[in-house]
DSSP file (Angstrom, degrees, kcal/mol; ACC not computed):
  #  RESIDUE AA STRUCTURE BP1 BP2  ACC     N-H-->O    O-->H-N    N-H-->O    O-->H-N    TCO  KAPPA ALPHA  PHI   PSI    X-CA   Y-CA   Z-CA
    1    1 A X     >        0   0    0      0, 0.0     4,-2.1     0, 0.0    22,-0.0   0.000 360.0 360.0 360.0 -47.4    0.0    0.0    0.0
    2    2 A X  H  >  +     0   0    0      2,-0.2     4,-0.8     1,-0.1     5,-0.4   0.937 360.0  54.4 -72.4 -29.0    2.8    2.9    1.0
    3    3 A X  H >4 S+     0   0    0      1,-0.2     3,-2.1     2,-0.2    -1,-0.1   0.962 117.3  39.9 -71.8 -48.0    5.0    1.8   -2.6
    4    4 A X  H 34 S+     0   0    0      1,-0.3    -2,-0.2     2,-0.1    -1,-0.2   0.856 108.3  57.8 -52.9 -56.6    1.6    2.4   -4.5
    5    5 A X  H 3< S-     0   0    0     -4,-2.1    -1,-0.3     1,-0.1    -2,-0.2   0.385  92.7-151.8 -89.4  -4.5    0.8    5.2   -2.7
    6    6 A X    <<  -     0   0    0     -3,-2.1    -1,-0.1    -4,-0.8    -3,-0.1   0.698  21.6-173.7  56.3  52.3    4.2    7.2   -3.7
    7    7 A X        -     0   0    0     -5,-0.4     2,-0.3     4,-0.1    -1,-0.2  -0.201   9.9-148.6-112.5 150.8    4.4    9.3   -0.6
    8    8 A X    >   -     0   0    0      4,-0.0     3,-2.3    -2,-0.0    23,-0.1  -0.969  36.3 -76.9-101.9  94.7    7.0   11.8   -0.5
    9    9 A X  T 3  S+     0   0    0     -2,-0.3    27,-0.2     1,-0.2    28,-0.1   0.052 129.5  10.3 -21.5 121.0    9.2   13.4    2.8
   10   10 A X  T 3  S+     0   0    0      1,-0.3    -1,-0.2    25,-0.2    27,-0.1   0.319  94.7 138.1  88.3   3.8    6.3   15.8    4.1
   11   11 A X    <   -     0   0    0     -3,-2.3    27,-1.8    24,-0.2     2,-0.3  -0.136  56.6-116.2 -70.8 173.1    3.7   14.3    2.0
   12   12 A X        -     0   0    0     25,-0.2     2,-0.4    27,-0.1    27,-0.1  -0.875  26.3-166.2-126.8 160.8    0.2   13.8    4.1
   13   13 A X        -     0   0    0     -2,-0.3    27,-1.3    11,-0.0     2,-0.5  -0.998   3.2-170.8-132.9 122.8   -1.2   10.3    4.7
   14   14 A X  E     -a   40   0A   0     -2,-0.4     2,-0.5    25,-0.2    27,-0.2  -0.853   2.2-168.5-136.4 115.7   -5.0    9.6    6.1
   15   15 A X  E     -a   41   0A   0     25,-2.9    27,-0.8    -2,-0.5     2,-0.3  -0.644   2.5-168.7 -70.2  78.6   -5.8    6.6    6.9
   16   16 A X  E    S+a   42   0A   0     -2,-0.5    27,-0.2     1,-0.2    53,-0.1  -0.290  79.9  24.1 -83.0 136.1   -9.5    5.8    7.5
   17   17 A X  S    S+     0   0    0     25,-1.8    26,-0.2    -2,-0.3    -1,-0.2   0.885  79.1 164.8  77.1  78.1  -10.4    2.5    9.2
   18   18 A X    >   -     0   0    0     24,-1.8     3,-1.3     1,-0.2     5,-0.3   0.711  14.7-175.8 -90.5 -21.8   -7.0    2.5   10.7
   19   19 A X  T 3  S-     0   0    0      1,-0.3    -1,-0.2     2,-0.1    33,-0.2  -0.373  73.2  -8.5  83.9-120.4   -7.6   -0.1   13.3
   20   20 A X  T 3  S-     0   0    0     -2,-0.1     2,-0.7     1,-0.1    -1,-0.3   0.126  99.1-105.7 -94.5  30.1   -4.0   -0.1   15.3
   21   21 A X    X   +     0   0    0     -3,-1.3     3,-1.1    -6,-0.1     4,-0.2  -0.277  68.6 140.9 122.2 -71.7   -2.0    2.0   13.2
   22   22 A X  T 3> S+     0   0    0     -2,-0.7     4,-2.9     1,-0.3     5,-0.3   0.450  81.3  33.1 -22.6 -59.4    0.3    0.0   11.4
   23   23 A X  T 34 S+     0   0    0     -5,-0.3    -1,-0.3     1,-0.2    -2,-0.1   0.310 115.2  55.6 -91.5  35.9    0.3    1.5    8.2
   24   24 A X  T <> S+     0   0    0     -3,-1.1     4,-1.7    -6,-0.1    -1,-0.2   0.540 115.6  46.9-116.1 -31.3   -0.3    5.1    9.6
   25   25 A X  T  4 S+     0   0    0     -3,-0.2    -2,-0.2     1,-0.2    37,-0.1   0.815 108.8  52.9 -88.7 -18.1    3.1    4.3   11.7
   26   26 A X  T >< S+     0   0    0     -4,-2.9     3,-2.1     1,-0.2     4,-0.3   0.944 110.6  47.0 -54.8 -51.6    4.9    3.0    9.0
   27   27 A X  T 34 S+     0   0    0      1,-0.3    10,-0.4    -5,-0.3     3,-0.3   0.705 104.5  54.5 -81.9 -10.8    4.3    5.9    7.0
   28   28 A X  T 3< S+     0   0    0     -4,-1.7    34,-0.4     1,-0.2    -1,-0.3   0.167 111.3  49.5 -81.0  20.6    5.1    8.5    9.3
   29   29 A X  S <  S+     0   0    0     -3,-2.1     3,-0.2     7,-0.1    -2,-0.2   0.208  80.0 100.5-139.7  12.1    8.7    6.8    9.8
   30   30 A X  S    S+     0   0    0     -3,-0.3     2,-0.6    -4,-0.3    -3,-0.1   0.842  81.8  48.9 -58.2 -19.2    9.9    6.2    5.8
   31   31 A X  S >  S-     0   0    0     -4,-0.1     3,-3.0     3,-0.1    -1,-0.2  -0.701  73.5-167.1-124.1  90.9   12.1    9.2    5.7
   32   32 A X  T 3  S+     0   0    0     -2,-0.6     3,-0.1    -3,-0.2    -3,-0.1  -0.707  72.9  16.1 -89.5 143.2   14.4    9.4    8.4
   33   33 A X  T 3  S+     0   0    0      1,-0.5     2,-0.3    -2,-0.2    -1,-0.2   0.413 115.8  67.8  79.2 -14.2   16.1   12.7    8.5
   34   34 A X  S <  S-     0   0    0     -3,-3.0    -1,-0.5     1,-0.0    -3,-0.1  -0.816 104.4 -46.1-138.7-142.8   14.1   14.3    6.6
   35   35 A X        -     0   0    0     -2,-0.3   -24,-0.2    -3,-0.1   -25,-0.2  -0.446  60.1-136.7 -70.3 131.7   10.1   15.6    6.9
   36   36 A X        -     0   0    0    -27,-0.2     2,-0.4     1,-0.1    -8,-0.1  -0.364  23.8 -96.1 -64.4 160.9    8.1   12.8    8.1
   37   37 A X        -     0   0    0    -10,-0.4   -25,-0.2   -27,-0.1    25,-0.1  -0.687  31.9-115.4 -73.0 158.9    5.1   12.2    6.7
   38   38 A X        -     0   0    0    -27,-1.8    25,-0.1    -2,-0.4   -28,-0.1  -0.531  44.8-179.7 -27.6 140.4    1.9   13.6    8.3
   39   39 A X        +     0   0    0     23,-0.2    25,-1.5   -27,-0.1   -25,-0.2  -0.513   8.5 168.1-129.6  83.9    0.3   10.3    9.2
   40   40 A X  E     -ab  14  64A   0    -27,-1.3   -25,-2.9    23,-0.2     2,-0.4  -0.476  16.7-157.9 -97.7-175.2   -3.1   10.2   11.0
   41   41 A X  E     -ab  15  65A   0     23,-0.9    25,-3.6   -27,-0.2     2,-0.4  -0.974   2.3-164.4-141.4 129.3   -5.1    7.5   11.5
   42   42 A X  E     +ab  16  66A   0    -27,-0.8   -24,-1.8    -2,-0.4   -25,-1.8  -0.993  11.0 176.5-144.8 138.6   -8.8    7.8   12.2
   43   43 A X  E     - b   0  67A   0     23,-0.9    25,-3.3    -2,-0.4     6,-0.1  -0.978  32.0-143.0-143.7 127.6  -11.1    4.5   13.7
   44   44 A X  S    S+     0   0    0     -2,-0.4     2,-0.8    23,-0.3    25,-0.1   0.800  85.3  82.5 -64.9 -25.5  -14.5    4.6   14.5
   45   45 A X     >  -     0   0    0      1,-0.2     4,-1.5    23,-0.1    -1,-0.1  -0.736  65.1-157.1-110.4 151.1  -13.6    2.3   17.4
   46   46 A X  H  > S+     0   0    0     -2,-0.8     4,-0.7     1,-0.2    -1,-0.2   0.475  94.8  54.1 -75.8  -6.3  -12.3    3.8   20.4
   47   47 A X  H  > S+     0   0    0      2,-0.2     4,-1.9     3,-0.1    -1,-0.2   0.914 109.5  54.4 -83.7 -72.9  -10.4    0.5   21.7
   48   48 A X  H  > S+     0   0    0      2,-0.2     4,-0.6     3,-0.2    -2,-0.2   0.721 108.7  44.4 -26.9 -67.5   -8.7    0.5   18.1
   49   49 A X  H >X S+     0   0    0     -4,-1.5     3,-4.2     1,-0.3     4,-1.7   0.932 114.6  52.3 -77.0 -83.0   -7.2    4.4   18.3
   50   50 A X  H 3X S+     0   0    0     -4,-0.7     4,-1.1     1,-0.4    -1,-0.3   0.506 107.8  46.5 -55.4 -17.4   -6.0    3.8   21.8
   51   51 A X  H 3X S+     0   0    0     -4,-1.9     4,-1.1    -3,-0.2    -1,-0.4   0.757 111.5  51.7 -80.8 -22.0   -4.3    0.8   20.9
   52   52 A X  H <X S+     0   0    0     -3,-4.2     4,-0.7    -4,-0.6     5,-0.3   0.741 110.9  63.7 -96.6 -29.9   -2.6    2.8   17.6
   53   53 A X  H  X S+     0   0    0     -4,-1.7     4,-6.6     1,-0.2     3,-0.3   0.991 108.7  26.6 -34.7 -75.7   -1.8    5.2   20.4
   54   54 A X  H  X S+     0   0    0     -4,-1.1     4,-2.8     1,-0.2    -2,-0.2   0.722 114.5  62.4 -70.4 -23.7    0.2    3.4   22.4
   55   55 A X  H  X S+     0   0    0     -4,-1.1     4,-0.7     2,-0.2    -1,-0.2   0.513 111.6  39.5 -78.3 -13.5    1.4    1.4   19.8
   56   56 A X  H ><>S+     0   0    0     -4,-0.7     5,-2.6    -3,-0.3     3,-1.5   0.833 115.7  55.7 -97.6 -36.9    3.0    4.8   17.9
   57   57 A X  H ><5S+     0   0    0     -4,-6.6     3,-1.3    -5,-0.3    -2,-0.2   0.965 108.8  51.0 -49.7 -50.7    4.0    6.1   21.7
   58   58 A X  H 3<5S+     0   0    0     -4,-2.8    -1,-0.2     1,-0.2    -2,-0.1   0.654 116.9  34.4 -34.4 -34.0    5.8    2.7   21.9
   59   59 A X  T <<5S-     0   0    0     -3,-1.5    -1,-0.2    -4,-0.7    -2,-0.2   0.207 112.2-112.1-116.3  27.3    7.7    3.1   18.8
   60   60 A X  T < 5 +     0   0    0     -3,-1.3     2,-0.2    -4,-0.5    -3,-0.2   0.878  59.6 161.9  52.8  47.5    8.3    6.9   18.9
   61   61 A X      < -     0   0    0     -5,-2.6    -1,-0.2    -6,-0.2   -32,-0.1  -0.662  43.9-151.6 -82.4 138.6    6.1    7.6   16.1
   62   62 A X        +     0   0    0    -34,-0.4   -23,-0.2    -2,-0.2    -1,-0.1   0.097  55.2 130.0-107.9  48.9    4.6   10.8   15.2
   63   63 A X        -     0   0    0    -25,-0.1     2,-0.4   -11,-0.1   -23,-0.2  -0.206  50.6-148.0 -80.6 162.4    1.8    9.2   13.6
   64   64 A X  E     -b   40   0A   0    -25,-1.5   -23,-0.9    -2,-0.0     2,-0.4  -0.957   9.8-154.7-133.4 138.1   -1.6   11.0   15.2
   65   65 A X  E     -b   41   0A   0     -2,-0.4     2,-0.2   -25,-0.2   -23,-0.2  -0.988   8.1-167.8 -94.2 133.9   -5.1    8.8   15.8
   66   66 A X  E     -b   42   0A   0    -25,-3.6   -23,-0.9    -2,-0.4     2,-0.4  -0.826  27.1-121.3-114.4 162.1   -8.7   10.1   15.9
   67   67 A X  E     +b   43   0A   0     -2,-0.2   -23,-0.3   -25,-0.2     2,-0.2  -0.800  66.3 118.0 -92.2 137.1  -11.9    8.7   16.9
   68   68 A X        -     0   0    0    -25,-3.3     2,-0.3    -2,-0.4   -51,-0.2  -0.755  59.0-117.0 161.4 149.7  -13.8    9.1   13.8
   69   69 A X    >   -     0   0    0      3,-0.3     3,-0.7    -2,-0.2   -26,-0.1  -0.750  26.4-132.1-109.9 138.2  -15.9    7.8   10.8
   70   70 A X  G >  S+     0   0    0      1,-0.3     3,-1.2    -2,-0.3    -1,-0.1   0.981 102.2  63.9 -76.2 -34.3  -14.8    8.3    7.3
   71   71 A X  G 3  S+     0   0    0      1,-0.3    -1,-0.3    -3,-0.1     2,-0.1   0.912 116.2  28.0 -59.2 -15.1  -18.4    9.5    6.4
   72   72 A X  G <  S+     0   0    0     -3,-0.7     2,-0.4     2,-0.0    -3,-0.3  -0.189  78.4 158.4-137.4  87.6  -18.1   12.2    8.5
   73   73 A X    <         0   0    0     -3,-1.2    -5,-0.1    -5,-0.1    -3,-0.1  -0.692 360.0 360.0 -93.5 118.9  -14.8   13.3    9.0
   74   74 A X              0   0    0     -2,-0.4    -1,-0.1     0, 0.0    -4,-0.0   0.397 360.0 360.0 -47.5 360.0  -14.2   16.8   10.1
């Protein structure tokens, strides 16, 4: 998904149904040294985003999660 998705240092990444993370923390950590990407992560369920939490706090990631549904995304 991130080689298709051709991301760029600084490029912005949202991931909707993001579940724990993974690929929201993958993609904020491709370019070390230079601009990460933006990576959030948005889950409707609130168990999900607290696990992608802790799971980006764990790996120092500056990947971000919200609680939230892609039909209505702020």
């Amino acid at each position: 998904t991130l080689n298709t998705a051709e991301l760029r240092p600084g490029a912005r990444l949202l991931d909707v149904g993001c579940g724990t993370g993974r690929l929201a923390i993958r993609a904020a950590g491709l370019f070390p040294g230079l601009a990460p990407v933006e990576a959030t992560g948005v889950d409707a369920t609130p168990e999900m985003i607290a696990l992608a939490r802790r799971r980006a706090a764990e790996e120092g990631s500056p990947a971000r999660f919200e609680v939230g549904v892609g039909e209505a995304l702020p």
